[in-house]
N, CA, C and O atoms as a GROMACS GRO file, in nm:
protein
  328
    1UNK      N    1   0.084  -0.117   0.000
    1UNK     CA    2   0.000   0.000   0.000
    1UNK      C    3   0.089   0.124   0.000
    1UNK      O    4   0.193   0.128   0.065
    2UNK      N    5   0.039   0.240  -0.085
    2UNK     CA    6   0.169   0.322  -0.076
    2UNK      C    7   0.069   0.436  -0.018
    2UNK      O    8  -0.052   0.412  -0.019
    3UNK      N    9   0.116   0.558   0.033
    3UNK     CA   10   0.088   0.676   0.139
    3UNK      C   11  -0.036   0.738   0.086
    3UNK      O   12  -0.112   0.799   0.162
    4UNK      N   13  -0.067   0.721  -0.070
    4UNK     CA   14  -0.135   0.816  -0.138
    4UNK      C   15  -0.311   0.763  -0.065
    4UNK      O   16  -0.407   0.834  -0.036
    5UNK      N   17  -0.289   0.578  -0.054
    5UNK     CA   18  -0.406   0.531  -0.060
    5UNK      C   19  -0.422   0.488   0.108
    5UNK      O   20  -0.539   0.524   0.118
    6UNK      N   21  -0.400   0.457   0.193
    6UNK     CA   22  -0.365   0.466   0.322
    6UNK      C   23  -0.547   0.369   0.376
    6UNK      O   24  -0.571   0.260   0.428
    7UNK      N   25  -0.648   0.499   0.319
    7UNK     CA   26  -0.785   0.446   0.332
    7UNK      C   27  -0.823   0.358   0.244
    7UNK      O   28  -0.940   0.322   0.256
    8UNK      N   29  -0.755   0.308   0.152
    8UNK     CA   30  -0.815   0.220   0.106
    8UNK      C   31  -0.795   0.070   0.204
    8UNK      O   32  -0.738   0.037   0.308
    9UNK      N   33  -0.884   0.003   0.090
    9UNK     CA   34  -0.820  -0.147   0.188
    9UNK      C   35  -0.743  -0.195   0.108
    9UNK      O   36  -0.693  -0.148   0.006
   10UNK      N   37  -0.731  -0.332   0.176
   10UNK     CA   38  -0.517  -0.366   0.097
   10UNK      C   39  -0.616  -0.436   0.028
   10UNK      O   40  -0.733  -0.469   0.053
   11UNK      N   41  -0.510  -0.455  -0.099
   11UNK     CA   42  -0.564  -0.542  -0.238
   11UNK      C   43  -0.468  -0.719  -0.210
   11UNK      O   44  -0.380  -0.729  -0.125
   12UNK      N   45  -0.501  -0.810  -0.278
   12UNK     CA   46  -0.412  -0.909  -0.255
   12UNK      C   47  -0.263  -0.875  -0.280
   12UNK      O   48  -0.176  -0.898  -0.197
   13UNK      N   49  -0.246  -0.831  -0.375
   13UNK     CA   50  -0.083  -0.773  -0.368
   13UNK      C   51  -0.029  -0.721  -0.278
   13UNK      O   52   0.082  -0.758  -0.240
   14UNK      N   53  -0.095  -0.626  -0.225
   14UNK     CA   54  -0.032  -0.578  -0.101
   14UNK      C   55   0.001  -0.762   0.091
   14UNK      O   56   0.075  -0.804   0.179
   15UNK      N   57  -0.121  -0.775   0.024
   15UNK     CA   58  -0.111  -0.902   0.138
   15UNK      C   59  -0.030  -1.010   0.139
   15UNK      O   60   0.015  -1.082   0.228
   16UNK      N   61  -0.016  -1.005  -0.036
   16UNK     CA   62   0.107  -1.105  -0.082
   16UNK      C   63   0.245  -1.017  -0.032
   16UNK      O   64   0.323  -1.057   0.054
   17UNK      N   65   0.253  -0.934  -0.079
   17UNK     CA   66   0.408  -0.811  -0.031
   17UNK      C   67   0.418  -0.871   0.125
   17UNK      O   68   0.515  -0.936   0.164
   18UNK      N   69   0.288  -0.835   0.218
   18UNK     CA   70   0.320  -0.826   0.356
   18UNK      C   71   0.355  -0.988   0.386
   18UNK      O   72   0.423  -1.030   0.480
   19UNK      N   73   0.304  -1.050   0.303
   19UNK     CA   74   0.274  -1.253   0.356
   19UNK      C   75   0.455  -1.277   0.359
   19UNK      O   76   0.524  -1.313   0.455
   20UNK      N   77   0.498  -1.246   0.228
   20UNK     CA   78   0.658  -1.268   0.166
   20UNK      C   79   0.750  -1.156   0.277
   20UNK      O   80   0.856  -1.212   0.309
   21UNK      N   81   0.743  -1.079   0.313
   21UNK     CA   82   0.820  -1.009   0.396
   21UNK      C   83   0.827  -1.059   0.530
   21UNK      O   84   0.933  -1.066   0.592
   22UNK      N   85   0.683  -1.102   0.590
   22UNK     CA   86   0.672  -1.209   0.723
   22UNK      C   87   0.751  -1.309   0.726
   22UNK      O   88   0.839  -1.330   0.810
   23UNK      N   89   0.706  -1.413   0.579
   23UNK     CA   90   0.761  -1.513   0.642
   23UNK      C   91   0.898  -1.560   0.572
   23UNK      O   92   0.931  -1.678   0.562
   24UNK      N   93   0.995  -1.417   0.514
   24UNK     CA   94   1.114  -1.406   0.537
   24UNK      C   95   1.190  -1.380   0.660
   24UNK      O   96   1.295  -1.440   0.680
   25UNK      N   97   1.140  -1.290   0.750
   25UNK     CA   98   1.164  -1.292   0.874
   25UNK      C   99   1.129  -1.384   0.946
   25UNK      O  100   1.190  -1.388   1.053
   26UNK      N  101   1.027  -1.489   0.923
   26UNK     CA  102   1.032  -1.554   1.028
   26UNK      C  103   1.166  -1.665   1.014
   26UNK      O  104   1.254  -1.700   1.093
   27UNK      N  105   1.142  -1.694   0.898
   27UNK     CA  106   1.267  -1.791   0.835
   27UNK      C  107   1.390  -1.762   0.872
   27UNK      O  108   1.477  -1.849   0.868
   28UNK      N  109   1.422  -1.598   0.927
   28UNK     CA  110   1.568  -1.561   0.931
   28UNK      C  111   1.554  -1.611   1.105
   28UNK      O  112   1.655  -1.663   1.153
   29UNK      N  113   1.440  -1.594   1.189
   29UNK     CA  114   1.460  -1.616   1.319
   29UNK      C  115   1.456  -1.734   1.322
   29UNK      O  116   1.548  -1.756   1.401
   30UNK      N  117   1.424  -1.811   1.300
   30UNK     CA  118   1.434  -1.961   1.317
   30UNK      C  119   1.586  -2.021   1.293
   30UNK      O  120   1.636  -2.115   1.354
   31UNK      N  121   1.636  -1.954   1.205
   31UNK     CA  122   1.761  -1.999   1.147
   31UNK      C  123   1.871  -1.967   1.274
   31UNK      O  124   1.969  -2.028   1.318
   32UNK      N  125   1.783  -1.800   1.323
   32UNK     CA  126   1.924  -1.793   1.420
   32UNK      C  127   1.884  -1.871   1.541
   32UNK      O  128   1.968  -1.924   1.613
   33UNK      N  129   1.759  -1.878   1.564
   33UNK     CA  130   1.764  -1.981   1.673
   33UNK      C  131   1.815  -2.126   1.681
   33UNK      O  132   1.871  -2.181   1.776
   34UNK      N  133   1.779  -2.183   1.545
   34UNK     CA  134   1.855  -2.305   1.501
   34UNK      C  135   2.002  -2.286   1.543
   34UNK      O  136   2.056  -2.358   1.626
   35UNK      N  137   2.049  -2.205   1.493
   35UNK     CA  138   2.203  -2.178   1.515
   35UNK      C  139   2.238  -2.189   1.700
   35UNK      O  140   2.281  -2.295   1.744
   36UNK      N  141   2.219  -2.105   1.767
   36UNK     CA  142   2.182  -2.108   1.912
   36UNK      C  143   2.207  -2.164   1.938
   36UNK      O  144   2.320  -2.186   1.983
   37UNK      N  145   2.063  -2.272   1.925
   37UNK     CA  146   2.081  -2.392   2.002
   37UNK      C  147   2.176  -2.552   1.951
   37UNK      O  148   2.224  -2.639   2.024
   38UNK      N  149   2.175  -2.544   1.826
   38UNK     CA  150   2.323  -2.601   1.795
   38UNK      C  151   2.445  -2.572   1.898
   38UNK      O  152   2.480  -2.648   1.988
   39UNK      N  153   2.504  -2.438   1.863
   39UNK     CA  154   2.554  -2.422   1.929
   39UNK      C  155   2.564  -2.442   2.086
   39UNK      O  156   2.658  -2.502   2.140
   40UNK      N  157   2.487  -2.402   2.136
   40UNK     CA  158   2.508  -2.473   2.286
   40UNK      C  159   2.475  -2.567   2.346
   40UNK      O  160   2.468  -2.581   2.468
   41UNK      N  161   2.444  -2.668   2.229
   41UNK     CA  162   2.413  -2.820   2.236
   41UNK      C  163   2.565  -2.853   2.217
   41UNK      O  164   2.609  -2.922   2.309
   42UNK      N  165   2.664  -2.817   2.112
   42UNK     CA  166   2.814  -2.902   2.119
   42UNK      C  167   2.871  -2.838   2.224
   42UNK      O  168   2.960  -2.910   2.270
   43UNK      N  169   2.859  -2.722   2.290
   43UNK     CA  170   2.946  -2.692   2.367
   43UNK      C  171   2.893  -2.825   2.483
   43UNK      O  172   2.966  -2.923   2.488
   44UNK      N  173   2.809  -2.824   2.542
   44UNK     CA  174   2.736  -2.920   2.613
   44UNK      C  175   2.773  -3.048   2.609
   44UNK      O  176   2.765  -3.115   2.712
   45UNK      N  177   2.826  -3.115   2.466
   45UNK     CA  178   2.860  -3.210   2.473
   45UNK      C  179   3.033  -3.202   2.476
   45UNK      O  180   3.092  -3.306   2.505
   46UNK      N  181   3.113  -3.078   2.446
   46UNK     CA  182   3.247  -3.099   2.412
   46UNK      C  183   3.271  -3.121   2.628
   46UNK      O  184   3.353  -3.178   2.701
   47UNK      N  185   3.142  -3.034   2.650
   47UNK     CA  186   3.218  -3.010   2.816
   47UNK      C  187   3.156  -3.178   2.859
   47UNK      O  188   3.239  -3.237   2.927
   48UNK      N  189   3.091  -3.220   2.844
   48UNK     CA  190   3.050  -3.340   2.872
   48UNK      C  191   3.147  -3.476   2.857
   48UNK      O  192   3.151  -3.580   2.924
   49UNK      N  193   3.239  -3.420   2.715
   49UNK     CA  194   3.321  -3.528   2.683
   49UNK      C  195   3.502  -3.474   2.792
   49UNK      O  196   3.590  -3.535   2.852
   50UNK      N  197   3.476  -3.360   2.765
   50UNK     CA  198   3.609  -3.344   2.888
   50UNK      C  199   3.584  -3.380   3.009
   50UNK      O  200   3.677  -3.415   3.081
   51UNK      N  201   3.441  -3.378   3.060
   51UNK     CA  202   3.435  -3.441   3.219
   51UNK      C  203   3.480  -3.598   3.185
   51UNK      O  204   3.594  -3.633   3.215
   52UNK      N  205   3.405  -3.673   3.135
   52UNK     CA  206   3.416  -3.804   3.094
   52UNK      C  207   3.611  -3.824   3.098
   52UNK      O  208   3.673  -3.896   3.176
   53UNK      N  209   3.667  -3.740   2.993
   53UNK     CA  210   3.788  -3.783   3.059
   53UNK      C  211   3.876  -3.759   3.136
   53UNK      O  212   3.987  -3.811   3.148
   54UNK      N  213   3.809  -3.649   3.212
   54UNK     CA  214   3.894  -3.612   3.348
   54UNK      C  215   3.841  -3.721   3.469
   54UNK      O  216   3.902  -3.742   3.574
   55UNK      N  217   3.721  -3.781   3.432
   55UNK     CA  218   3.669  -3.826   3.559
   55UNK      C  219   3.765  -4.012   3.537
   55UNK      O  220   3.794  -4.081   3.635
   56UNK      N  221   3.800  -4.061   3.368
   56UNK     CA  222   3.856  -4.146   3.399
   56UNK      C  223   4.060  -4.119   3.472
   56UNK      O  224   4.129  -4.181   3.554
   57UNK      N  225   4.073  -4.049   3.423
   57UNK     CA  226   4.207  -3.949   3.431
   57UNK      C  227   4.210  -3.962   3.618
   57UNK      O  228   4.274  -4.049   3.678
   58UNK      N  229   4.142  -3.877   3.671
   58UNK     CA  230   4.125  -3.908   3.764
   58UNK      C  231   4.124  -4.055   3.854
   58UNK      O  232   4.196  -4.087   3.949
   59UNK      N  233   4.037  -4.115   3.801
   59UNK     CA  234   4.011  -4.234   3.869
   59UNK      C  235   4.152  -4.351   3.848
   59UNK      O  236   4.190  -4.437   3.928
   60UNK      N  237   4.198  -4.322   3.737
   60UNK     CA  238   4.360  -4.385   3.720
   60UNK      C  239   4.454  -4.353   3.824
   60UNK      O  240   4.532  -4.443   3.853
   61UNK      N  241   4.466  -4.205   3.910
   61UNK     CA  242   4.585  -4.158   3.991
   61UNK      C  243   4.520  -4.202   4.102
   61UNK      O  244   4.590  -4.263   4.182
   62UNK      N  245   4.381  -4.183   4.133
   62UNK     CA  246   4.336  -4.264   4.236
   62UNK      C  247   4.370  -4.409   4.272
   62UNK      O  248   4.394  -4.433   4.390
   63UNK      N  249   4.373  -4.495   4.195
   63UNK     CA  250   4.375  -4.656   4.219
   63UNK      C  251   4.524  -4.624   4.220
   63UNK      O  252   4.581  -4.702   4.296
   64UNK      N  253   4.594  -4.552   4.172
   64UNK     CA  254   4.751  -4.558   4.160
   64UNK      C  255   4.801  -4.524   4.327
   64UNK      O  256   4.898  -4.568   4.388
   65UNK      N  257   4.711  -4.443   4.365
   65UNK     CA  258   4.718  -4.416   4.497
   65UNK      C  259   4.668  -4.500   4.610
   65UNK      O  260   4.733  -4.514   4.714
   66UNK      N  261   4.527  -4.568   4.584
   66UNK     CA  262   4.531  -4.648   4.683
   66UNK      C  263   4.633  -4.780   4.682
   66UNK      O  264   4.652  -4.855   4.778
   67UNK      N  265   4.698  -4.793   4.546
   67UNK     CA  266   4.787  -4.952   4.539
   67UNK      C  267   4.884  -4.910   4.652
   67UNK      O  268   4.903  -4.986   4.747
   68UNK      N  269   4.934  -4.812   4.643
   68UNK     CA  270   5.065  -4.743   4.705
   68UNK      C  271   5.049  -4.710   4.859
   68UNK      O  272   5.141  -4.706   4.940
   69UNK      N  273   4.919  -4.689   4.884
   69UNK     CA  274   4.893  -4.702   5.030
   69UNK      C  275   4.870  -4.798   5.106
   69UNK      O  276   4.905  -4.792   5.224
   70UNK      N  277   4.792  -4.934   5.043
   70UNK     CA  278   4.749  -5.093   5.049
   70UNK      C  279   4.891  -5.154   5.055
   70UNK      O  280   4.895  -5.270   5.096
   71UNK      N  281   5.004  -5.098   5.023
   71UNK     CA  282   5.100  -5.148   4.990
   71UNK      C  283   5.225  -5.106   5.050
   71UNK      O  284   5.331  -5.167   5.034
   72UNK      N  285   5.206  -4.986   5.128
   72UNK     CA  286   5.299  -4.938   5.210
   72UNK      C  287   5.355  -4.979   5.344
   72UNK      O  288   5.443  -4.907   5.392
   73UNK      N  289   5.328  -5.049   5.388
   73UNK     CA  290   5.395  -5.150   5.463
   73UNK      C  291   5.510  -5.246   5.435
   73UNK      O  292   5.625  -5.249   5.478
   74UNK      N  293   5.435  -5.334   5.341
   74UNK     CA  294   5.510  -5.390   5.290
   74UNK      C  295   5.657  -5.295   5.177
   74UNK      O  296   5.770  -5.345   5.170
   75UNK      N  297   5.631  -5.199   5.123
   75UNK     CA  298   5.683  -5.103   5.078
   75UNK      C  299   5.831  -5.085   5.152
   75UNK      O  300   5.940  -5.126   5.111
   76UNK      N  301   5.791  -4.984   5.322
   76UNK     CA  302   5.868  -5.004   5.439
   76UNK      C  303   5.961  -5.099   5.461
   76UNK      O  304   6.082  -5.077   5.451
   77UNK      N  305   5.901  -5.234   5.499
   77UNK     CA  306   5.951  -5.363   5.549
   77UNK      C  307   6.076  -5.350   5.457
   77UNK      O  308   6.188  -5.342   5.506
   78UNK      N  309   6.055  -5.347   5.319
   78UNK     CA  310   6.167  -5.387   5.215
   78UNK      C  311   6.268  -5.271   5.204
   78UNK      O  312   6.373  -5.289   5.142
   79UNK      N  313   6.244  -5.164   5.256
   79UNK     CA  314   6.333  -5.029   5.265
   79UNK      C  315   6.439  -5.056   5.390
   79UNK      O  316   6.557  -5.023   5.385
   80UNK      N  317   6.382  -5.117   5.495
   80UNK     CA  318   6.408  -5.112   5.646
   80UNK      C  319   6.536  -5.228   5.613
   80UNK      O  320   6.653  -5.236   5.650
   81UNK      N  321   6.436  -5.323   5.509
   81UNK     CA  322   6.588  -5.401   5.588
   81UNK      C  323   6.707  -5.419   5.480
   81UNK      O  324   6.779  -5.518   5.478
   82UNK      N  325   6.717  -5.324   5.402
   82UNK     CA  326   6.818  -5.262   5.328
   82UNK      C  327   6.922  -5.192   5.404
   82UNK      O  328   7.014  -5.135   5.345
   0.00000   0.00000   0.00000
């Protein structure tokens, strides 16, 4: 609709203009929301996969530690009578 006609009512062209301009925008928001949440879906999983191997990482110096404590006696004994 251009300024001249304001009172008129919209013709289909004009509704087609407004329909195609909508649902270009809606298309552009979806996209960035798509994007978004991609995005903070891999971060989610990259931090997910670094816990996973800190928690086995971890659990390796642990058992390394309890062998060495289960075992420190005997450890001793063999120091002592050197």
């Amino acid at each position: 609709m251009t300024e001249a006609n304001n009172n008129q009512p919209a013709t289909k062209d004009d509704l087609a203009d407004l329909r195609t301009n909508f649902e270009n925008d809606f298309m552009e928001e979806l996209r960035s929301i798509k994007s978004a949440l991609l995005s903070a879906f891999e971060a989610s999983v990259m931090k997910g996969q670094m816990y996973t191997q800190k928690a086995v990482t971890h659990g390796d110096i642990l058992s390394g530690h309890e062998e060495k404590l289960l075992n420190h006696e005997t450890r001793l004994a063999s120091l002592e009578s050197k």
